[in-house]
MDAnalysis code that builds the backbone (N, CA, C; Angstrom):
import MDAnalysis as mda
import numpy as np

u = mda.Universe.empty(216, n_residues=72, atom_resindex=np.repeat(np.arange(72), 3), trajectory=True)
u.add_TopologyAttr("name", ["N", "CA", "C"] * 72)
u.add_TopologyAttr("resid", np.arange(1, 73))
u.add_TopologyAttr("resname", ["UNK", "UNK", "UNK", "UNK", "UNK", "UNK", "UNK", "UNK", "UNK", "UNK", "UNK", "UNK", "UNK", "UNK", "UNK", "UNK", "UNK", "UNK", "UNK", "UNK", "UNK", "UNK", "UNK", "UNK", "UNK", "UNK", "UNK", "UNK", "UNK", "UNK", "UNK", "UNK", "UNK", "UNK", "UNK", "UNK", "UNK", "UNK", "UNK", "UNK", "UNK", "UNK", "UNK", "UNK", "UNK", "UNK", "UNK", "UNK", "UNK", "UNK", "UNK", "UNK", "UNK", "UNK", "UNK", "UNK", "UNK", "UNK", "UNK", "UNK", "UNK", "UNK", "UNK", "UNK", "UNK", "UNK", "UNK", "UNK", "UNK", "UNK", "UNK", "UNK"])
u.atoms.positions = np.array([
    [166.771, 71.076, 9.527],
    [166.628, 71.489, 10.891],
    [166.296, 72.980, 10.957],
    [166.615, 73.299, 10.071],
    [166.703, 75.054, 10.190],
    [165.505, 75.561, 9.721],
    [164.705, 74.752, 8.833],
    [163.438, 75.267, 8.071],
    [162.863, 74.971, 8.786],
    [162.373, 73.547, 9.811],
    [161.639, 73.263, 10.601],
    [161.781, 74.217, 11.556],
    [162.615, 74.636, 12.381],
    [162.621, 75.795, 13.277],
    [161.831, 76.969, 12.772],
    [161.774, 77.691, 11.033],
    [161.770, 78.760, 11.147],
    [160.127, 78.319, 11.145],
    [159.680, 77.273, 10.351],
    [158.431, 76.783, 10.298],
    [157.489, 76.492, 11.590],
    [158.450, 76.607, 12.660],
    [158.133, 76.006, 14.065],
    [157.802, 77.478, 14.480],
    [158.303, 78.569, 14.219],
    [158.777, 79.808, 14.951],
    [157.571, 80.627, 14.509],
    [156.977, 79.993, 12.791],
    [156.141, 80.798, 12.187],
    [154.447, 80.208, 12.909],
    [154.827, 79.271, 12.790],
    [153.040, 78.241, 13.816],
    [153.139, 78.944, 14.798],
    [154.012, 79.060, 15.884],
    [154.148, 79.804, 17.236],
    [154.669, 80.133, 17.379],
    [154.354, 81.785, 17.244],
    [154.885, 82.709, 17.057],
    [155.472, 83.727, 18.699],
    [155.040, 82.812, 19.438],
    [155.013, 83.317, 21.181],
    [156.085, 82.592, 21.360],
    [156.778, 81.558, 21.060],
    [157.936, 80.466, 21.551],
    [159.239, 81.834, 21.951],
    [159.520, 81.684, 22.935],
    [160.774, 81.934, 23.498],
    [162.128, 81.329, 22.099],
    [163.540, 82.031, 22.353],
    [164.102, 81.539, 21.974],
    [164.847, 80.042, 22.734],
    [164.494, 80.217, 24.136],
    [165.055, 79.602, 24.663],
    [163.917, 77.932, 24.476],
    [162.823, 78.095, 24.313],
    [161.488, 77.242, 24.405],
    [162.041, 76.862, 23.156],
    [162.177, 77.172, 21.896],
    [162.950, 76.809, 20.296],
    [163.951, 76.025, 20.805],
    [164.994, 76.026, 21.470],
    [166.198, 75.523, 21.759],
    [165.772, 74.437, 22.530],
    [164.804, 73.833, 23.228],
    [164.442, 73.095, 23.934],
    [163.299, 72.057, 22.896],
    [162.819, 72.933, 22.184],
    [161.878, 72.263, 20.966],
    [162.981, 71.051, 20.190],
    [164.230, 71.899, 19.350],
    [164.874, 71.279, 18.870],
    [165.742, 69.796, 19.719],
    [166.036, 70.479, 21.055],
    [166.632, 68.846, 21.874],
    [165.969, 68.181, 21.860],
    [164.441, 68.235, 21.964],
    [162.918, 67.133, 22.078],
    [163.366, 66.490, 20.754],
    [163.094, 67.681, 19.721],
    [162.681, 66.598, 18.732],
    [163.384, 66.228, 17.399],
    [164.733, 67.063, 17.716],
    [165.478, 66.450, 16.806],
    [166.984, 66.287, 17.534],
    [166.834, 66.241, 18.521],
    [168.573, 65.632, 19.182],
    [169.251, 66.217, 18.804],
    [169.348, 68.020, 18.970],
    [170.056, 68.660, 18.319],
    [170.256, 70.082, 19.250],
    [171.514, 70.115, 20.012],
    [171.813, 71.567, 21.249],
    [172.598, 72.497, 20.367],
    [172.234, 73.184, 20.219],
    [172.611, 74.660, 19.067],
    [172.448, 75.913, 20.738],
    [172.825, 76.753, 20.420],
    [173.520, 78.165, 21.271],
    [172.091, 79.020, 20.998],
    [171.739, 79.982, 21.823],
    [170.680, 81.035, 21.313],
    [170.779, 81.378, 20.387],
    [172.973, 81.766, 20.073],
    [173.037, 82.383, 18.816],
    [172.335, 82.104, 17.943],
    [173.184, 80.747, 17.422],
    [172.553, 80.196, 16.144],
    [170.665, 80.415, 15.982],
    [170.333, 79.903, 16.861],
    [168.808, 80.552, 17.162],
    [168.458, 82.138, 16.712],
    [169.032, 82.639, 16.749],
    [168.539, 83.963, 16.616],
    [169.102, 84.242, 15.128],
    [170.310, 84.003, 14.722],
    [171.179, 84.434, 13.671],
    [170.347, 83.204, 12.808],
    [169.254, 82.121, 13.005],
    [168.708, 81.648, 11.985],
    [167.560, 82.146, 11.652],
    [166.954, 82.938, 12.695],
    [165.452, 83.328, 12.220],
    [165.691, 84.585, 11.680],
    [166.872, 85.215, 11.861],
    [166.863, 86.686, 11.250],
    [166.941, 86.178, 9.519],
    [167.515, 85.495, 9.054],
    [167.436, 84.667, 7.820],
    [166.005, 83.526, 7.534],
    [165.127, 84.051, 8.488],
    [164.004, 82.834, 8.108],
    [163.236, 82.940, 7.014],
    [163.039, 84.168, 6.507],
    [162.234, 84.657, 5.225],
    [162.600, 84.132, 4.179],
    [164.193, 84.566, 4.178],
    [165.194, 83.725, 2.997],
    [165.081, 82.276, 2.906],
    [165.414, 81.768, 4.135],
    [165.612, 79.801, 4.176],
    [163.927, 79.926, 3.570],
    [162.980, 79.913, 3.986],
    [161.903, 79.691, 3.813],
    [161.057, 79.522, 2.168],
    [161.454, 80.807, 1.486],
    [161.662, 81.182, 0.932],
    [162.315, 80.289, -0.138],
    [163.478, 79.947, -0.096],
    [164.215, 78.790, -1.061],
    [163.668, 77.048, -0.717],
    [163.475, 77.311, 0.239],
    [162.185, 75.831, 0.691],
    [160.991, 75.401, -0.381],
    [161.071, 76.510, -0.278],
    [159.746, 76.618, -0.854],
    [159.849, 76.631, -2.621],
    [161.130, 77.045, -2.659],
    [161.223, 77.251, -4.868],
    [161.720, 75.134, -4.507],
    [161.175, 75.225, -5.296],
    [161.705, 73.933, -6.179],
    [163.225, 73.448, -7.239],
    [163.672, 74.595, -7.351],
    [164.754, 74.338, -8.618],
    [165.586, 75.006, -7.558],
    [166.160, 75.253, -6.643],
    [167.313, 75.066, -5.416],
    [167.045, 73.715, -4.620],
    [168.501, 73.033, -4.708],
    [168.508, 71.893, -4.700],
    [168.485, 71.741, -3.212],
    [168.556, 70.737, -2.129],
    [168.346, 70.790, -0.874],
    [169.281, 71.376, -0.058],
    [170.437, 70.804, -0.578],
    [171.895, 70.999, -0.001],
    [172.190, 72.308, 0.200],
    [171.884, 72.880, -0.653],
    [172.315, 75.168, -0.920],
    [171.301, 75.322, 0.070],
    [170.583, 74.890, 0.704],
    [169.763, 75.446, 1.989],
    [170.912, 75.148, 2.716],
    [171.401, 74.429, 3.321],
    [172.719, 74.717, 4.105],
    [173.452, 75.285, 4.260],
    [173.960, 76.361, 3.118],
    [175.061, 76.690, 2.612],
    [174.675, 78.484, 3.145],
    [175.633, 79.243, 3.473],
    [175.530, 80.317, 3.545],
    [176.580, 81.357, 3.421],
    [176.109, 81.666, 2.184],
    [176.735, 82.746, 1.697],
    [177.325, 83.859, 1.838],
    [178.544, 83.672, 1.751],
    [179.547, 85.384, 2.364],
    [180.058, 85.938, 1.073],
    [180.716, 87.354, 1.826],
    [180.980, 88.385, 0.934],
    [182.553, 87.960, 0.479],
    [183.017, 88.126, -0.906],
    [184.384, 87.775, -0.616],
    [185.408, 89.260, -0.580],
    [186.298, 88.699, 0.510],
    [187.245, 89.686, 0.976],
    [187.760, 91.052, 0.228],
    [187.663, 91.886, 0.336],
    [188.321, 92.820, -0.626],
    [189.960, 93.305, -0.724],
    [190.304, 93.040, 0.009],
    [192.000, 92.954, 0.552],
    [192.465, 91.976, 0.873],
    [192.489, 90.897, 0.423],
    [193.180, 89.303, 0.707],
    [194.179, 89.651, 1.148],
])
């Protein structure tokens, strides 16, 4: 869902975030927040990016990576 967006965002490049959020209810039955909208395309280079290598498996596109704590 997330690559198709950034892939959606990169074809048309004029789409509103809000027009994206309305793309995704059409066509994949799926109501996500602007946030997520915005906090996914700022990462679209990256998702895209690992889309695109072959030897990252599908699933680690899901996955997103944090810093771990320095003071537990």
């Amino acid at each position: 869902m997330r690559i198709a967006m950034c892939q959606q965002k990169r074809c048309r490049p004029t789409l509103t975030q809000g027009e994206l959020k309305e793309w995704l209810w059409t066509t994949h039955g799926i109501c996500i927040t602007q946030t997520t909208i915005s906090l996914t395309l700022k990462r679209s280079d990256e998702l895209l990016a690992m889309a695109a290598d072959t030897s990252v498996p599908p699933p680690r596109l899901a996955l997103r990576t944090h810093q771990a704590v320095q003071y537990p």
